[in-house]
C-alpha positions as CSV (number, residue, x, y, z in Angstrom):
1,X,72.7,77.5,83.4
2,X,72.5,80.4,81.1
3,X,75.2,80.0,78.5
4,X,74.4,78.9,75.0
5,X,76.3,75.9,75.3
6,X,73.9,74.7,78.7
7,X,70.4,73.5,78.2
8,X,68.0,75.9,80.1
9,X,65.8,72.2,81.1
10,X,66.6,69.8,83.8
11,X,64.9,66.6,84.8
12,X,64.4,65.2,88.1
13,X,63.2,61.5,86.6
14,X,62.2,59.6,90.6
15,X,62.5,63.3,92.5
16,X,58.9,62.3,92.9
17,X,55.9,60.5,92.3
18,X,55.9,61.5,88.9
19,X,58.1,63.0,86.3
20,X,59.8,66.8,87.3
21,X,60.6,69.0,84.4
22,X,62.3,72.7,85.2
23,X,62.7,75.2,82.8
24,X,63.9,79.1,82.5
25,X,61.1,79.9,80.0
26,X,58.9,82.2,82.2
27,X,59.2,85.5,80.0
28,X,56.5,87.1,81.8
29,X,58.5,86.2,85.5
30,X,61.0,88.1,87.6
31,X,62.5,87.2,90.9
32,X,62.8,91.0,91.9
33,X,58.9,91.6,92.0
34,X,59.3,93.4,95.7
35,X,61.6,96.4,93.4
36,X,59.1,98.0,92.8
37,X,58.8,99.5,96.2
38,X,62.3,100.9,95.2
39,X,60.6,103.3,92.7
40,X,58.6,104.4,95.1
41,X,60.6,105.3,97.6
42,X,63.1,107.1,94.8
43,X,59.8,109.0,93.6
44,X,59.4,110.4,97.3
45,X,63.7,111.4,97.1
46,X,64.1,112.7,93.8
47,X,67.8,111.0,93.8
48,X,68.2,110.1,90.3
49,X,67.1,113.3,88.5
50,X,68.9,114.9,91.1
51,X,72.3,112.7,90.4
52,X,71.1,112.7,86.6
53,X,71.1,116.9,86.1
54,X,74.8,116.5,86.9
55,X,75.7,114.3,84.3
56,X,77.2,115.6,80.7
57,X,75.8,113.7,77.7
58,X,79.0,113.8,75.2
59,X,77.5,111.0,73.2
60,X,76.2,111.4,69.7
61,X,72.3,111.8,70.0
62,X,71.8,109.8,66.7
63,X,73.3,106.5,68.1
64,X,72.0,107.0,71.8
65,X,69.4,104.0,73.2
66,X,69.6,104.5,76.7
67,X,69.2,107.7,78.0
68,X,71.7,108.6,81.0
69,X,69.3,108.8,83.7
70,X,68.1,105.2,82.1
71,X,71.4,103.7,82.6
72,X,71.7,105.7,86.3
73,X,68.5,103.9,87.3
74,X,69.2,100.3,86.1
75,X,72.8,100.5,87.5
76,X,71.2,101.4,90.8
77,X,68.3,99.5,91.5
78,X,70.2,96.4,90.0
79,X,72.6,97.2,93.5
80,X,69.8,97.8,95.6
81,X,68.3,93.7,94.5
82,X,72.1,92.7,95.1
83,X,73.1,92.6,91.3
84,X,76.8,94.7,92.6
85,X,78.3,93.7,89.6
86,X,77.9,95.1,85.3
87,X,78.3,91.6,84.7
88,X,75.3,90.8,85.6
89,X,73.2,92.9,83.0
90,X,73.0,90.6,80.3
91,X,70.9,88.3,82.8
92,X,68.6,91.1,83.6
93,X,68.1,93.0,80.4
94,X,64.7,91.2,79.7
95,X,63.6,91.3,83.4
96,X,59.9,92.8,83.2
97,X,60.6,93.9,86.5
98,X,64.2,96.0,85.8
99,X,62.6,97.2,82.8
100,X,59.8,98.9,84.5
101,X,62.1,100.4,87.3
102,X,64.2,101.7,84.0
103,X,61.1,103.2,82.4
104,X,60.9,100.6,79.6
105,X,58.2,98.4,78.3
106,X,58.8,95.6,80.2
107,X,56.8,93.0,77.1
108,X,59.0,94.7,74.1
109,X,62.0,92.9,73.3
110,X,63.3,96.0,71.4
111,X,63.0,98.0,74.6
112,X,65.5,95.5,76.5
113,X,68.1,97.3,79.2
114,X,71.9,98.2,78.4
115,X,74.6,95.5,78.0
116,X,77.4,95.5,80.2
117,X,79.7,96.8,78.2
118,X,77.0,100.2,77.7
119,X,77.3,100.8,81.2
120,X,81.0,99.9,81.6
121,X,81.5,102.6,79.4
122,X,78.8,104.6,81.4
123,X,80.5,104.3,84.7
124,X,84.0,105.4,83.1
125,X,82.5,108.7,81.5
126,X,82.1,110.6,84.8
127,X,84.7,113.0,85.5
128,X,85.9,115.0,88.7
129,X,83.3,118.0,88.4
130,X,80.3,116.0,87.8
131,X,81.2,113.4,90.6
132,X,81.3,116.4,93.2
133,X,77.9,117.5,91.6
134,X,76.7,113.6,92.3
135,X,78.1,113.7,95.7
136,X,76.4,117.0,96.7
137,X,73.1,116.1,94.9
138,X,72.9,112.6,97.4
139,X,73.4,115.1,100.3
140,X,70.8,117.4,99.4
141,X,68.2,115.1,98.0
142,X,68.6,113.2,101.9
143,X,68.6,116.6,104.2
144,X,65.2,117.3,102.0
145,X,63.8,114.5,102.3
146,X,64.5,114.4,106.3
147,X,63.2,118.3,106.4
148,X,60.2,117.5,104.7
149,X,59.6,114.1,107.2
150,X,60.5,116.6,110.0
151,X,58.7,120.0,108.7
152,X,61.7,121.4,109.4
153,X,62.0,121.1,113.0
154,X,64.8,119.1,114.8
155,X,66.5,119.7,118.2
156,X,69.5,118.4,117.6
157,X,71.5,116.5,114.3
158,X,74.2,114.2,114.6
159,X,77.0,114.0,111.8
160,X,79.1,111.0,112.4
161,X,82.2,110.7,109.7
162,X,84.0,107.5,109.8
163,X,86.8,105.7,107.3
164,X,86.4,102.4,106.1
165,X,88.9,100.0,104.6
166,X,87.8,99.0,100.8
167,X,90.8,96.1,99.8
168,X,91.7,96.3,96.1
169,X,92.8,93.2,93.9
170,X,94.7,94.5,90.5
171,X,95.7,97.8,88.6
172,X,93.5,99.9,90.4
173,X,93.9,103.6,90.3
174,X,95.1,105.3,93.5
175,X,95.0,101.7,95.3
176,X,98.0,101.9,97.6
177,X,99.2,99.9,100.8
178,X,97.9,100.8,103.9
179,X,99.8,99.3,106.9
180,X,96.5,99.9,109.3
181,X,94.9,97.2,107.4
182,X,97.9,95.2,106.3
183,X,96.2,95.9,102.3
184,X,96.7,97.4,99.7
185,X,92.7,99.2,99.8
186,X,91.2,102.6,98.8
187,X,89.8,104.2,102.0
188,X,86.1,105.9,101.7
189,X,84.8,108.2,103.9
190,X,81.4,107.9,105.0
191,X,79.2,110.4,106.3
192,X,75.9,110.1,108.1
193,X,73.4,112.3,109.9
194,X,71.2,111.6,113.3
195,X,68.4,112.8,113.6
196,X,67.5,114.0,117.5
197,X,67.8,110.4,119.3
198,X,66.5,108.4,116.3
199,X,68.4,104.9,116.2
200,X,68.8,105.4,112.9
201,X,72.2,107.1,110.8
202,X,71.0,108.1,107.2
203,X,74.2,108.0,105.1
204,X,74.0,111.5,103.2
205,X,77.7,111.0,101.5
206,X,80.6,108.2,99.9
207,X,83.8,109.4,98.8
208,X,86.2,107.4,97.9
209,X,90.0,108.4,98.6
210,X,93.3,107.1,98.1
211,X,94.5,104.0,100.2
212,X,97.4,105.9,101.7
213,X,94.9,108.9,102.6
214,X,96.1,110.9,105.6
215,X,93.2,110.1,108.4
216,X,91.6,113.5,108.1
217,X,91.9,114.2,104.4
218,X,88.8,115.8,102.7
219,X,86.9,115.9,106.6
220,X,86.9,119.9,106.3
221,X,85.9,119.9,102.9
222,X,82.7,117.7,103.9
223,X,81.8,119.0,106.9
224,X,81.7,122.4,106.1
225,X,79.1,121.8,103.4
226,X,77.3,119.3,105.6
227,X,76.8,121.7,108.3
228,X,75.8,124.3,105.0
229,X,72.6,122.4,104.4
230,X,71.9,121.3,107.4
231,X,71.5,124.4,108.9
232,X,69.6,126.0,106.2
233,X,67.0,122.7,106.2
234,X,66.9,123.1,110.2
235,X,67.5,126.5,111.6
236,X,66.7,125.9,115.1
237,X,68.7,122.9,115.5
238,X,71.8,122.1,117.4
239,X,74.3,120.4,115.3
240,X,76.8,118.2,117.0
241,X,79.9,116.2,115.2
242,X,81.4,113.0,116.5
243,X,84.8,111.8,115.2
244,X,87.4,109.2,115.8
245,X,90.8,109.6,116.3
246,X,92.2,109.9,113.0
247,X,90.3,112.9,112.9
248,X,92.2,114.7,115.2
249,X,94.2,116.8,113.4
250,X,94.6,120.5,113.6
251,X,92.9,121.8,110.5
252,X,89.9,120.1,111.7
253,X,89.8,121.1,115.1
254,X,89.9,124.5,113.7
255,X,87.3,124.1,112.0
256,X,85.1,123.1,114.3
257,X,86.1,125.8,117.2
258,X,85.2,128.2,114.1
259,X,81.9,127.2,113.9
260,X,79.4,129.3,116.3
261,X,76.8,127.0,117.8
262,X,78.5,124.0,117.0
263,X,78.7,120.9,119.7
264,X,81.9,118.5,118.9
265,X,83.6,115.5,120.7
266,X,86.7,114.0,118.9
267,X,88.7,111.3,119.6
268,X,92.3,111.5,120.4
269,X,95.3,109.1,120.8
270,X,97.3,109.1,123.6
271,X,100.7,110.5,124.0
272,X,103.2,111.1,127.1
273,X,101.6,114.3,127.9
274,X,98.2,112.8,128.2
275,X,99.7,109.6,129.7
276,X,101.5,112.0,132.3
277,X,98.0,113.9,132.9
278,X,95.8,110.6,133.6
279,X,98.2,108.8,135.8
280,X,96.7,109.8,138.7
281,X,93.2,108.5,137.9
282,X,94.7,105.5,136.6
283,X,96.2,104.8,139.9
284,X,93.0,105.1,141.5
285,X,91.3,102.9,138.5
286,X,93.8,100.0,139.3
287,X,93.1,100.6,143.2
288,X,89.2,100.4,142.5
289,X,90.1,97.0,140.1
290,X,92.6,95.8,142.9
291,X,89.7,95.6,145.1
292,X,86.8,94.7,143.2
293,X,88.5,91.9,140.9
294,X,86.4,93.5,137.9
295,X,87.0,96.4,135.2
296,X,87.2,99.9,136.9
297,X,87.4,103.1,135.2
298,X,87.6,106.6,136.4
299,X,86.3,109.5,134.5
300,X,87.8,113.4,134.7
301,X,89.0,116.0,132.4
302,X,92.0,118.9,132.2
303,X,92.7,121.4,129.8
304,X,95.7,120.8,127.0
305,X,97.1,122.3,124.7
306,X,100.2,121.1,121.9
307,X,103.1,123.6,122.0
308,X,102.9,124.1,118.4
309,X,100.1,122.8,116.3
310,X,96.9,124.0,118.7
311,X,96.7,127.8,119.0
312,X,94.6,127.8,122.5
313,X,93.6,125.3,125.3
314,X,90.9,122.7,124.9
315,X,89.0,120.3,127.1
316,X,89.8,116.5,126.8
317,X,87.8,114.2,129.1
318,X,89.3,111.2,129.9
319,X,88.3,107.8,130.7
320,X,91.0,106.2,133.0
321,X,90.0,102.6,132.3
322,X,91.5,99.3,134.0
323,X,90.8,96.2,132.2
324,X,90.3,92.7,133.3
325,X,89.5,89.2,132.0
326,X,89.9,86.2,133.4
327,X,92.9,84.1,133.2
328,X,94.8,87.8,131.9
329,X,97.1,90.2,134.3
330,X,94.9,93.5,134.5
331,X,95.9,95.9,131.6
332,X,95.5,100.0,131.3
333,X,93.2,101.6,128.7
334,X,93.4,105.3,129.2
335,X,90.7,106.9,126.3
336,X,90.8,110.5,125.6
337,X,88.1,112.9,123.8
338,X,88.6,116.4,122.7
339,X,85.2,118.8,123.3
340,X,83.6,121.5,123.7
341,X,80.9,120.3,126.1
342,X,80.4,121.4,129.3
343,X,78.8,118.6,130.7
344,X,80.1,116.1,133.1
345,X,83.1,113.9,131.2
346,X,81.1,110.3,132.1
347,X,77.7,111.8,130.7
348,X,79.9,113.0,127.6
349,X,81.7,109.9,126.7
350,X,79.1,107.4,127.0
351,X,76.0,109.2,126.6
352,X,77.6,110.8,123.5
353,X,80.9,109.5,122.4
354,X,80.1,106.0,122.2
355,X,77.0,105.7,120.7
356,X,79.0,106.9,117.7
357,X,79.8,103.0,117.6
358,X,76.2,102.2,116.1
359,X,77.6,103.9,112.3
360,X,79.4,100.5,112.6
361,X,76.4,98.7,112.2
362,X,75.7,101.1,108.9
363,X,79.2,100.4,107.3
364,X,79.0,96.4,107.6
365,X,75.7,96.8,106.3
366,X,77.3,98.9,103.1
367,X,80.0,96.3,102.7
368,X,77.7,92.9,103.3
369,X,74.6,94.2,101.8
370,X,75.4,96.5,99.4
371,X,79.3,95.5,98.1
372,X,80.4,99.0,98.4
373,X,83.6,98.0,98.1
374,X,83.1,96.6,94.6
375,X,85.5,99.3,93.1
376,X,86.9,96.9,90.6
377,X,87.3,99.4,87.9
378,X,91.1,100.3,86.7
379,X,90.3,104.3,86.9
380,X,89.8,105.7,90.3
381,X,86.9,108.0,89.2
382,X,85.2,104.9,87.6
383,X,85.2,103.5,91.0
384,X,84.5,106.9,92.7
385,X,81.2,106.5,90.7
386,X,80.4,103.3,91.9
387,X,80.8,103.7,95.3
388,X,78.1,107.2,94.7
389,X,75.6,104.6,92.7
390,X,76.2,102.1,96.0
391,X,75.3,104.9,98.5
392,X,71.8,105.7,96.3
393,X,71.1,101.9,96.3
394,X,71.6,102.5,99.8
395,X,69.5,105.3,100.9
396,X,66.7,103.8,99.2
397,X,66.8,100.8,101.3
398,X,67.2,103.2,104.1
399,X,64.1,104.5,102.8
400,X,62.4,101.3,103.0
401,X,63.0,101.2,106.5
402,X,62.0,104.2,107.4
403,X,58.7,103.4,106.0
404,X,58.2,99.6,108.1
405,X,59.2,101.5,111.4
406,X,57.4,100.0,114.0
407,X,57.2,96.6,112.2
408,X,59.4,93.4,112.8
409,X,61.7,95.3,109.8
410,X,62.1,98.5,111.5
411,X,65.5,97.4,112.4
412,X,66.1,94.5,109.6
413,X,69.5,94.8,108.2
414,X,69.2,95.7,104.6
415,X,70.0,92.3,103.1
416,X,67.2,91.0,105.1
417,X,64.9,93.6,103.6
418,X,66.0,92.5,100.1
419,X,65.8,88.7,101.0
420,X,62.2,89.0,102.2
421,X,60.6,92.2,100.7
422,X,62.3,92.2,97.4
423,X,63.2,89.1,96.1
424,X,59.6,87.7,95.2
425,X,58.5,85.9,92.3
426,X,56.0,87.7,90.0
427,X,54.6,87.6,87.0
428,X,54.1,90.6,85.0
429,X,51.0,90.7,82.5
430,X,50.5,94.1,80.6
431,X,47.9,95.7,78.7
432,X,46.7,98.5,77.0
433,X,45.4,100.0,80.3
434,X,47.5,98.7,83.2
435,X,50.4,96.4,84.2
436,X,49.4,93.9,86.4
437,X,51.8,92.4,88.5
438,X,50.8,89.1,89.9
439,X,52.6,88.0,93.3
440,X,52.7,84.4,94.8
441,X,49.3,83.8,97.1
442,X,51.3,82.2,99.6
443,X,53.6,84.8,99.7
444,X,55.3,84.6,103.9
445,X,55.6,88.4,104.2
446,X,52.3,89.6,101.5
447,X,51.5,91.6,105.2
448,X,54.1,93.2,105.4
449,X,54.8,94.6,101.8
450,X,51.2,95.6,101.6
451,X,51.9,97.9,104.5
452,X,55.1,98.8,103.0
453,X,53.6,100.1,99.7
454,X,51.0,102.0,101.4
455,X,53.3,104.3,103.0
456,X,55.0,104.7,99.8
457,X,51.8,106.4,98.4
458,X,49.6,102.8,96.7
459,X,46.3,102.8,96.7
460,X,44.4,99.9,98.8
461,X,42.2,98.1,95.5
């Protein structure tokens, strides 16, 4: 519809009752008028000066028409409205709406946003020391904005860190086969922080790593500057960290045991030790399962320790689970989690362990809704980049839904937020004194955006 060669018209000639003429010549219109609540919300966060102060401008000043925090902004709110890919700059460079979140006149044509290849170019001039610099700026700008939201006072914060599989599809840097996903992928880790018993995990850091990354690689590195900020932004609070199994590896648990105040609970796979330990309570799970025809699990703990790689005991709590379904011959599921907890091993792995399962929610919703895993680029830092620009879009949405809590949207996946709050048709009339931006009367959710830029600091006219 938009190439040169295609007519931007179409006629529906006995549609109905009369004569129906379409045509893309709305210059004043955008489809993103709802974006705007995006600069809101990043006025409140700070993220993109924050991210920008990191950046190195090596270009010469007398040929520079987008500044780097421009180019920061449009790449970023462009994935926030679902625009993943560069590609799709050349449709938005006139947008009113884009502009404005840019910081450009959103009527001069002299004033339009940067071309594809500008930020192609962009995303591939970011190199190690300024993508850590990125990577601790998205922390810090989201532990300050939860201290300010919190004045500082928490009883207890949550870091979850969890993998995630990000297939690859060409030369990319770094992409290697991973026999866990039957791929050959890059493997992010993804970190996120819960707030007392909030339902809510705020994603606070993205990096990407190698597809053939050892489990636990870069987990020491992260949490120890997690746990940095978050005790300096909350004091008093108790700061707990849940981890799956792949993070069970020594220089982690050592970590953790080094850290004073520190709550933990850490998956564990099973091996003929632990098999050997449980047996017991797996014989009286199949009893119980013999005897009631349903799943029956048994809960206890021991102390353990490897004969080389762990230099004390620890506690693992077990659950000694016996499966059933109908039609299938019962089947063992023994589960095992390393803590330091002193509660009672049921309380600890469902009350605790497993509510670690809700950051799965947050992935799908980084892979469906925001295309994290649009790392498409050939280098590896490239794509390190865009997976840090993803995870800004992100906490801006986050943001979002922070602000509509008890509303219908308080728990609207983030694609539904775009689809209803975002993606409205507007037209954008400016003038010497203001910029008018004129939404549809019939708008569905009007209500609800209304509310939504309230909180975000508008004035009721």
């Amino acid at each position: 519809m938009f190439e040169d060669s295609t007519t931007q018209c179409f006629l529906f000639p006995e549609l109905f009752d009369r004569l129906t003429v379409a045509q893309f010549d709305q210059v004043e219109g955008s489809s993103d008028g709802g974006a705007i609540m995006l600069q809101a919300a990043e006025r409140r966060l700070g993220i993109m000066a924050a991210l920008a102060d990191c950046m190195k401008d090596d270009r010469q000043a007398g040929k520079v028409r987008h500044e780097l925090e421009e180019l920061l902004r449009q790449r970023v709110m462009a994935i926030a409205c679902g625009y993943e890919d560069a590609n799709d700059a050349a449709r938005l460079a006139s947008d009113p709406v884009h502009k404005l979140l840019a910081g450009r006149d959103p009527q001069k044509s002299d004033e339009d946003l940067a071309s594809q290849p500008t930020l192609s170019r962009f995303e591939n001039s970011m190199d190690r020391k300024e993508l850590f610099c990125m990577a601790e700026a998205l922390a810090e700008a989201v532990i300050e904005r939860h201290h300010k939201r919190l004045h500082g006072r928490a009883r207890r914060i949550t870091i979850d860190l969890d993998p995630t599989d990000d297939p690859t599809h060409g030369q990319q840097q770094l992409s290697f086969f991973n026999a866990h996903y039957d791929t050959h992928c890059y493997l992010p880790l993804l970190g996120f922080v819960t707030f007392n018993d909030e339902g809510e995990q705020y994603l606070v850091t993205a990096v990407l790593r190698p597809g053939n990354a050892p489990g636990a690689q870069g987990a020491v590195g992260i949490l120890r500057r997690l746990i940095a900020l978050l005790r300096q932004a909350f004091p008093k609070a108790m700061i707990r960290v849940r981890l799956d199994g792949g993070f069970a590896a020594p220089e982690v648990l050592d970590f953790l045991d080094s850290q004073k105040g520190l709550e933990y609970v850490v998956n564990m796979a099973s091996n003929k030790v632990l098999d050997r330990l449980v047996e017991p309570a797996l014989a009286k799970a199949r009893a119980l399962s013999q005897a009631s025809g349903e799943t029956e699990h048994v809960y206890g703990d021991f102390r353990y320790q490897t004969k080389t790689t762990w230099p004390h005991k620890r506690r693992i709590i077990y659950k000694a689970e016996v499966v059933r379904h109908p039609g299938r011959d019962p089947k063992d599921n023994p589960r095992f989690v390393i803590t330091n907890l002193k509660q009672k091993p049921q309380w600890i792995y469902e009350q605790v362990y497993c509510k670690r399962g809700d950051i799965e929610n947050r992935i799908k919703e980084l892979h469906h809704g925001m295309q994290i895993d649009r790392t498409s680029c050939t280098s590896f830092w490239a794509n390190q980049f865009r997976v840090l620009m993803t995870a800004a879009a992100y906490v801006l949405m986050q943001e979002l839904r922070l602000r509509l809590a008890r509303t219908s949207y308080a728990r609207a996946q983030v694609s539904t937020l775009r689809e209803r709050l975002l993606k409205v048709g507007v037209r954008v009339v400016v003038s010497v004194r203001r910029i008018v931006l004129h939404f549809p009367r019939a708008f569905a959710d009007a209500a609800s955006l209304h509310r939504l830029a309230l909180s975000l600091g508008a004035q009721s006219g």
